[in-house]
N, C-alpha and C positions, 0 to 999 in steps of 0.2 A: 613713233607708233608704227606697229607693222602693218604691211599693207594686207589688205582684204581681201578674200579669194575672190570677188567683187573684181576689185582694183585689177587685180592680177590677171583675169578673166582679157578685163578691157587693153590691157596692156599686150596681152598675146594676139588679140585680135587683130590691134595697130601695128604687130610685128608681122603678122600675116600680110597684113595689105600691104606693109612696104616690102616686102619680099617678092608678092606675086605681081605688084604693078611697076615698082620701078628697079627690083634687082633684075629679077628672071628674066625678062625680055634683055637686059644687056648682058646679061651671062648668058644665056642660049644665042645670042647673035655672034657672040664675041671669040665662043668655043672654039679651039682649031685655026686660028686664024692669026695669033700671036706669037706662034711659031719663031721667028726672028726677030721678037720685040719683049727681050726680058733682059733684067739683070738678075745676077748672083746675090743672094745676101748672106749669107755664110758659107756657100764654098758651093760649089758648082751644081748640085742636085736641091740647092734650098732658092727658089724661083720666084721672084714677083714680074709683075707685068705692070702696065702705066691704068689696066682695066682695072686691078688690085684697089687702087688709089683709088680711083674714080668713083668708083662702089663704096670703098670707104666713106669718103666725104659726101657721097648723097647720103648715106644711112646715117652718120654723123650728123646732118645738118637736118635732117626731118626729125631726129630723135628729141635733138636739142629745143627744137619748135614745140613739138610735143611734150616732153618733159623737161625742162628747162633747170629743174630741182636733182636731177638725178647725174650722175657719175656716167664715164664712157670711154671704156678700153677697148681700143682696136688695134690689131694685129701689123696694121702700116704706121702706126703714132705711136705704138709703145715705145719707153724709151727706158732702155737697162739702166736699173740702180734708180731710178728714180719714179716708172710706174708701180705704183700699189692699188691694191684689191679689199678697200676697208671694210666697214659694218656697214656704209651708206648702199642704197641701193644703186646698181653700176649695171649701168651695158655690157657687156662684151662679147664683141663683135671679129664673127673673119668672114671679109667683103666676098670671097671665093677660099672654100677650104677646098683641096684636089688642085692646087694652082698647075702641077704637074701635068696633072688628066685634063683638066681646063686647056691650058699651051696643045698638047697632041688631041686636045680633039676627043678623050676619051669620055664616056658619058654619066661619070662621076667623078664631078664637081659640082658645090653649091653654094650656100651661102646660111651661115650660123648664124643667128641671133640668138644670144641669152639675155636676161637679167638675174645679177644675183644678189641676195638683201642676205644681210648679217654672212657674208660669205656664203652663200650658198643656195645654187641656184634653185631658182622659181619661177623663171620663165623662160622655154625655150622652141625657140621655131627653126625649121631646118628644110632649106627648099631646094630641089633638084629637079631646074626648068628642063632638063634635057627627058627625062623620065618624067615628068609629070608629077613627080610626090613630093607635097607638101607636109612636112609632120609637123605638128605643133602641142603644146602642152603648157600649163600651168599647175602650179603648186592645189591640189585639193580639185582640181577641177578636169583630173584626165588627160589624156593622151590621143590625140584624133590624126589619123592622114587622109588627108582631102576631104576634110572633116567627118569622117566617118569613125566611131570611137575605136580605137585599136583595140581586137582581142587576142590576148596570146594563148597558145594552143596549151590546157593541161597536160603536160608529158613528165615522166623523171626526167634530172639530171645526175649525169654522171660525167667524171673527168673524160671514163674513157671511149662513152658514145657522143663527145662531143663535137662539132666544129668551130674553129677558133679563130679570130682574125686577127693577123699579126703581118704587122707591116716590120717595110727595111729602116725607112723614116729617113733624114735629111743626113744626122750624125754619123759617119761611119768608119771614120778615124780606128783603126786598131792602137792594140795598148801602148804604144811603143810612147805614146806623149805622155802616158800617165793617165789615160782617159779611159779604162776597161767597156764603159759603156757596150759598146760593138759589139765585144767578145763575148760578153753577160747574153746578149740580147741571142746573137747564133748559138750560145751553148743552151739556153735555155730554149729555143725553135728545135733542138735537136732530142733532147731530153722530152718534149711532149710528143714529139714525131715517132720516136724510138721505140720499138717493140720492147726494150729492154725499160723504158723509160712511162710515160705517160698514155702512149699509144692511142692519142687519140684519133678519130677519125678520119680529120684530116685540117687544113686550115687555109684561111681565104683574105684577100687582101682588095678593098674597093680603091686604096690612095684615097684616101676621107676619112678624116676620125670621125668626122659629122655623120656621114653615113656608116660609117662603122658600128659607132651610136645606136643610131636608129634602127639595124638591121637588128642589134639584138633586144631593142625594146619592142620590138614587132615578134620577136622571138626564132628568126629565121637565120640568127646566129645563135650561141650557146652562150658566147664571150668573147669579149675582144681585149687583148693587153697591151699595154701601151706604155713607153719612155721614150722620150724626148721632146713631144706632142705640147701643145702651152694649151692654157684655161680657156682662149676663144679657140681652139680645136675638140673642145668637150664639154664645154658648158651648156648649149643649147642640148644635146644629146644629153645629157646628165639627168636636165630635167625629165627630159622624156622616160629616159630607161626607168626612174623610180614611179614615174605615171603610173606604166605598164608592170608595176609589181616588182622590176629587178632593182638592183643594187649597184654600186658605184663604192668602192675600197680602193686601196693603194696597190701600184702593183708589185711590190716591193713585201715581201716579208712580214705579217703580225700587223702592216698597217691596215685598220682597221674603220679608222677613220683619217680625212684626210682633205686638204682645202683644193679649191678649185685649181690652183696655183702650184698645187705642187707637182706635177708634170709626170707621172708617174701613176699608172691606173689599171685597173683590172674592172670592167663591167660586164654584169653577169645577168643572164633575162631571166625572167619572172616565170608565172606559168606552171609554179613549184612550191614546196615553201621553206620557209627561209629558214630551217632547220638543213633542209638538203644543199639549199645555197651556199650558206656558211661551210658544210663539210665539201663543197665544190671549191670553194677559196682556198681552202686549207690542202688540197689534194693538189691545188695547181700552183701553188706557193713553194709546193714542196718538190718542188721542179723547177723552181729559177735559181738560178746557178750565181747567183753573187747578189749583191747589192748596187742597184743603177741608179746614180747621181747627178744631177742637174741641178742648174741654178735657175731662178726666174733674173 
């Protein structure tokens, strides 16, 4: 049986308190200070810290007290080829998304909490002690930051009065292995930049999908794109964007719909309606320059 906007309510609530009482104070303490205390997990720009873990397993181990029935993917436990993201309802969790910004100190990084039931998320909170902003949201029940109900501003959208957040991300391998990824990602940063091309406005980068998320469910981004990025980098933001009236698509081509998991994204803010959305997907689709491939 599916849970109740009730349930879902209380569930966001308990995701609040553990973010604001025992993530936030060790992330803001912790900020800038880890500087010579990481390793590499996939090749020199993809970063964890021992703080990483630490956060992990407090949120891991209060979840599991609290819901002891429920599923729990986090970003330091996942294990390739054998975590999955089924129908049961599942955490998934990154203890510090911005691990980068986190290491130098910079003051976006935070900390993602979702839940998602039948794949797809319905509960997510996203908290940045450094700045003060708590967002949070549940399925049917809104969109609030520091509990105050988020309102996005009525404006048109358009591709090319947009701003757009687009990061470098951890992958950056050129084709030469077989891996285009890279080369997709800067032809297609060129192709929206381009007078000859998309020309949009301009575009912005926090290092946080989490907040990247959030910036455009508050609607003070347009859109943000995104390949290489995994489900606890966009699940709690998911939730929110569709809160606040936007959308969550593939960022990839005609996809249309698409699982938490599939690592490849385009979220698009609200504030509009979804006639003008959809012809915003279709104008910015029509600007990525190949097909980007990932595995979970």
């Amino acid at each position: 049986m599916a849970l109740t906007k009730e349930q879902l309510k209380d569930i966001e609530t308990s995701l609040v308190d553990l973010a604001s009482k025992e993530v936030g104070p060790l992330l803001k303490e912790k900020a800038g200070t880890q500087f010579d205390a990481f390793d590499d997990k996939a090749n020199q720009v993809d970063l964890v810290t021992a703080v990483d873990k630490k956060i992990e397993a407090i949120i891991k181990e209060s979840l599991n007290k609290l819901y002891p029935d429920f599923k729990f993917v986090g970003e330091e436990t996942y294990q390739p080829g054998t975590t999955e993201i089924g129908k049961e309802p599942t955490f998934i969790v990154d203890p510090i998304d911005g691990t980068t910004n986190f290491i130098h100190g910079y003051p976006y990084s935070c900390t993602s909490l979702g839940l998602v039931e039948n794949g797809v998320p319905v509960v997510g909170v996203v908290y940045n002690p450094h700045l003060n902003m708590m967002f949070h949201a549940s399925k049917d029940n809104g969109a609030r930051l520091n509990g105050e109900p988020i309102k996005v501003p009525e404006r048109d959208l358009t591709l090319q009065q947009s701003i757009i957040a687009l990061e470098a991300g951890s992958e950056r391998s050129s084709g030469s292995s077989g891996d285009d990824n890279f080369d997709i990602k800067q032809a297609t940063y060129k192709n929206l930049l381009s007078d000859k091309g998309g020309y949009i406005h301009g575009s912005r980068s926090c290092g946080s999908a989490a907040m990247n998320m959030c910036l455009v469910a508050t609607g003070k981004l347009d859109a943000y794109w995104e390949g290489g990025c995994w489900a606890w980098d966009v699940c709690a933001g998911w939730c929110i964007v569709t809160e606040c009236g936007g959308m969550v698509v593939g960022g990839n081509p005609n996809a249309w719909e698409v699982p938490v998991d599939e690592r490849c994204y385009l979220a698009v803010r609200g504030g509009c309606t979804n006639p003008s959305q959809k012809t915003f997907v279709e104008n910015f689709w029509s600007h990525v320059a190949g097909k980007l491939k990932y595995h979970w």
